[in-house]
N, C-alpha and C positions, 0 to 999 in steps of 0.2 A: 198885381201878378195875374190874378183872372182876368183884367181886362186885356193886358198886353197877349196872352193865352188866346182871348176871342177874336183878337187883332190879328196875329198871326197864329192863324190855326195850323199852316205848316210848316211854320219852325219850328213848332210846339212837339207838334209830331215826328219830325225831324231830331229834337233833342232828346224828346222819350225813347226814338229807337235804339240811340247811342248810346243814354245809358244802360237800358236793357241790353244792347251787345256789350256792354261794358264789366257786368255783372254778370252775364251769362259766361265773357270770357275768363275774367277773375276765377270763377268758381273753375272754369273746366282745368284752367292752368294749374290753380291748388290740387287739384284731382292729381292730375299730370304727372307733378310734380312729387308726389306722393310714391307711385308707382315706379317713377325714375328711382327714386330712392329705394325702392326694394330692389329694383330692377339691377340697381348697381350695387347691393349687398346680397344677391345671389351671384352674382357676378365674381365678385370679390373671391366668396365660397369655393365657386368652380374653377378660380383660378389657384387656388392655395392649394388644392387637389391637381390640380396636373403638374403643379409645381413640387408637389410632392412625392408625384407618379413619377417625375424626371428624374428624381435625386435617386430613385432607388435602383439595384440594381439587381436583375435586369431591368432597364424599361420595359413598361409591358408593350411591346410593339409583336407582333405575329412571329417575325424573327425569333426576337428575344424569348417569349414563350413556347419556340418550337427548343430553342437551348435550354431554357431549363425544365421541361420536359425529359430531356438528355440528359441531363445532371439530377435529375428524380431517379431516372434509371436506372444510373451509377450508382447512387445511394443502394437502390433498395439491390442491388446486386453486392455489395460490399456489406449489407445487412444481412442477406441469406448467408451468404460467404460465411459471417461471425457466426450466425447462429447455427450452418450446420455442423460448424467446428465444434461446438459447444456442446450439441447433441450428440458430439461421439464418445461425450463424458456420461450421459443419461443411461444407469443398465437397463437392459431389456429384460421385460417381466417374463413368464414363465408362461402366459399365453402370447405371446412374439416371439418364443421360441418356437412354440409348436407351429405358427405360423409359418416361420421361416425353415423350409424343409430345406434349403440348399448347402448347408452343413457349414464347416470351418467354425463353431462356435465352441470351440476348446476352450479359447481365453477371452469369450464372452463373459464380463460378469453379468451377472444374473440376479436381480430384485424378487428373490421370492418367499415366501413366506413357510418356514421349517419348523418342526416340531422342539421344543424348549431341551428337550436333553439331547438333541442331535446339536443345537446350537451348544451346548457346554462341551457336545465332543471337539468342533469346530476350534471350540475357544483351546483347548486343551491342544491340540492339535498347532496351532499357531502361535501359542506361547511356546514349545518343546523346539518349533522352528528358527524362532527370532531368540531365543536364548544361543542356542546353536551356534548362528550367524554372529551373537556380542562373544560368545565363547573364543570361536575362533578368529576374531579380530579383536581377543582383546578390550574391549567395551565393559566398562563395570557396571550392574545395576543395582536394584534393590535387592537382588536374591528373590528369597521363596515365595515372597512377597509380591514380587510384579507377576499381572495376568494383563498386561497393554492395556491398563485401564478397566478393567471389569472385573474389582476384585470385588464388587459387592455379590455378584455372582458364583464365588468361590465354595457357598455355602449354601445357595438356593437357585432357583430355576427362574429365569424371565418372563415376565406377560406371555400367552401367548400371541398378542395381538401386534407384536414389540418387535418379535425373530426376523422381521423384514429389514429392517431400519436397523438393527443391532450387527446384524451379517453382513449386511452392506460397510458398516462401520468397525469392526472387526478387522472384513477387508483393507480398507482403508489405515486402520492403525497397525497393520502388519509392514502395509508399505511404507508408512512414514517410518518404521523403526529399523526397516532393510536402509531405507538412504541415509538415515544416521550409521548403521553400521559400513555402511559402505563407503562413506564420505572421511570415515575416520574418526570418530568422536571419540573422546577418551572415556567420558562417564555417561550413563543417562541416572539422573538426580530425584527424578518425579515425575509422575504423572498423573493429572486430573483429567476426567473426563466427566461432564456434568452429563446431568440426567436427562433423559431426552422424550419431549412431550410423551410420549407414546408408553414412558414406562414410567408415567407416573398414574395416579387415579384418577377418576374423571374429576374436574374441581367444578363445584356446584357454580349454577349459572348465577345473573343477580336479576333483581327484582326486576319484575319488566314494568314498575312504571320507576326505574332508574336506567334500563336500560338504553343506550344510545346507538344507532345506527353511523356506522363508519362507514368513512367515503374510501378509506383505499381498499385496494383489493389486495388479496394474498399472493405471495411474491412465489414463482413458479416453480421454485424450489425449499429443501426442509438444511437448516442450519443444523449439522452435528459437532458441534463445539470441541476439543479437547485442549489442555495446555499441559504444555512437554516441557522439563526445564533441564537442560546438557552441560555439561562441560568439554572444551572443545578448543583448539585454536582460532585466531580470528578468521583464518582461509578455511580451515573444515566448516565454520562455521557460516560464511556465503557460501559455500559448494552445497552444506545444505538446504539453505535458504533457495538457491535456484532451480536447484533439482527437482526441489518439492513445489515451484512454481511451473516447472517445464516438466513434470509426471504427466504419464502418457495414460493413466490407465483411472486417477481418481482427481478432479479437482480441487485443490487446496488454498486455502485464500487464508495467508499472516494477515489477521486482525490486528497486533501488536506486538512487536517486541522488546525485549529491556535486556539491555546488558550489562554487567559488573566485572569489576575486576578479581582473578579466584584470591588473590593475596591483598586484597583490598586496607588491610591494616598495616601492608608492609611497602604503602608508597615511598617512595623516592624523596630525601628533602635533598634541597640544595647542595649541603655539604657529603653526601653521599660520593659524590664521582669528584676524584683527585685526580688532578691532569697531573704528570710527570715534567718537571721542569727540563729542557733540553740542558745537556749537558755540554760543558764550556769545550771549546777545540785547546789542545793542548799543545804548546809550542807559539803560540800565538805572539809575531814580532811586538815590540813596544816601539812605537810612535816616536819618533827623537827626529824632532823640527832642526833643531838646532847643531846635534852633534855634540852636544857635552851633557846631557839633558840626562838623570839615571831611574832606572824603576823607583816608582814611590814607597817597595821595598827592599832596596839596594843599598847600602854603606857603602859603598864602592871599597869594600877589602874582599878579595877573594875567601868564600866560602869553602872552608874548613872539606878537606875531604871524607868521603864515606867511611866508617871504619867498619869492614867488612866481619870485623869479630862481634859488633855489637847487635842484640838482636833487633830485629826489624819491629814496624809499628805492626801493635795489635791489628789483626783483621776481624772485622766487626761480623759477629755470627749472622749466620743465615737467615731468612725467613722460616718460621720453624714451621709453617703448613702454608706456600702460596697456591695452593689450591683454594684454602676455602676461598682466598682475596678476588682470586681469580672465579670462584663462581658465582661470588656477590659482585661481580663486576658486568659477568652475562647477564644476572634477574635483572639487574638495574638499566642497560641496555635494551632486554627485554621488554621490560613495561614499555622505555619511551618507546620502541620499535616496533609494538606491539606481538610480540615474540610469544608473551606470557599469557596464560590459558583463559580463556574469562568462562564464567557460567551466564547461560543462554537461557532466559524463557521465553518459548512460545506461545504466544495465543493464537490457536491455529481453528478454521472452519471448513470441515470437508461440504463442500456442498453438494447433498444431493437432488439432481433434478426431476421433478414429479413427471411421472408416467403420461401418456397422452391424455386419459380418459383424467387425468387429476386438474391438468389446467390446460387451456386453447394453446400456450406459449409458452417456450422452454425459458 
């Protein structure tokens, strides 16, 4: 090999360059080759994103982001829209009044804060009303007993830090007990009203290395609970329900309701409704195919004539009271028609919404 090498020194050299380019291009292609293959899995990447970008809708093209831009608009115009409806429910505090010098605030309600025996006058004052209003329509209650829920009051005075949130709700259960009178209801049965943070005591905090840090934020209004439970027809009983969803003057929001039958133990079985059998036509020809053919009870001898001296057949006495039959005939229609009265509870939540200075959003 060395000799052949000193023999031909330039083929020698000739074949060392070749392999050197040989090796020089091997490596660069591996390189190369390398880089295609990223090259074509970012590739991939940025195509699965525009393919992605396509499918959605709008595509993001200039156009299509100058339209839904337009449709952001819409939204946040149909948002104000809701929320300043919303805020014609929120009363104005007692510095917004003094604010607002340009009058008409008659039938403003007003979130302010009153002295604890002017609130028991308030409450005195508004049960004398809504007894009135069941008086004269008729509306049964508890008697001397119902104060629209604040009969823990009956006997003592409120927090004073409370009369805000009590007055407001006060208001509030004056109006729910006008739409039941006014709707018709026959009885109002009970009412609960739970205690509401404010008039309870402060409850002790807990230990701060137990304590935990919440992520949600407090909801921009305060939940005044009450449940109402009536007696009512099924139609008094939606006319209530909607009235107190379309009141003009307090938000109400059914949390739950449950309804029962008032004669629940006196359902309807089966045998209860007797249908009347139609009664046969009288005179009715007999069928004679043939012409010699005679009733299946006929002898064919002339029947004996009436003898006008003998007396007639007994007549079978009367129904001795078809009324009661007849008014177990309406319950029973009733039930399935829904005619008959059921008892209603409410689980009802006035909600009031917090003053500006309480949260950013109503």
């Amino acid at each position: 090999m060395g000799d052949w090498i000193k023999n031909n020194k330039f083929e020698a050299l000739l074949l060392l360059g070749v392999i050197i380019v040989a090796v020089g291009a091997f490596l660069f292609g591996s390189g190369k080759d390398r880089l295609y293959e990223e090259a074509k899995g970012t590739y991939g990447q940025h195509r699965q994103s525009v393919m992605g970008l396509k499918g959605k809708k709008p595509y993001p093209t200039p156009a299509s982001a100058t339209e839904f831009e337009l449709q952001i608009d819409d939204y946040e115009e149909v948002v104000d829209g809701l929320q300043d409806k919303i805020l014609t429910y929120r009363p104005k505090t007692s510095a917004e009044i003094e604010e607002d010098k340009d009058g008409g605030q008659d039938d403003q309600i007003i979130l302010q804060h009153i002295p604890p025996p002017q609130f028991i006058e308030k409450l005195n004052a508004a049960r004398s009303e809504v007894t009135r209003a069941f008086d004269s329509r008729r509306v049964e209650y508890p008697g001397d007993k119902f104060y629209l829920g604040f009969e823990n009051y009956t006997g003592g005075l409120p927090k004073d830090g409370a009369t805000a949130q009590l007055g407001y709700q006060l208001g509030a259960m004056k109006a729910l007990f006008g739409v039941m009178a006014d709707a018709g209801a026959s009885a109002l049965l009970n009412v609960h009203r739970a205690q509401l943070p404010v008039e309870k005591d402060k409850v002790e905090e807990a230990p701060k290395g137990r304590r935990k840090k919440s992520s949600t934020k407090e909801p921009p209004y305060h939940r005044l609970p009450v449940e109402v439970t009536f007696r009512s027809t099924e139609t008094v009983m939606r006319k209530i329900i909607s009235d107190l969803a379309s009141h003009e003057d307090y938000y109400f929001v059914v949390r739950s309701i449950r309804i029962q039958n008032e004669k629940r133990d006196q359902a309807p079985a089966k045998d209860d409704v007797k249908f009347e059998a139609p009664a046969e036509e009288a005179g009715e020809p007999f069928a004679d195919e043939f012409g010699d053919a005679l009733p299946p009870d006929d002898s064919g001898e002339p029947a004996d004539p009436a003898d006008p001296a003998l007396p007639g057949d007994p007549v079978a006495p009367g129904d001795p009271d078809p009324a009661v039959e007849a008014a177990e005939g309406r319950r029973i229609l009733g039930q399935v028609l829904g005619a008959e009265q059921v008892n209603v509870l409410l689980e009802i939540d006035v909600v009031l919404f917090k003053a500006k200075d309480e949260g950013k959003r109503p």
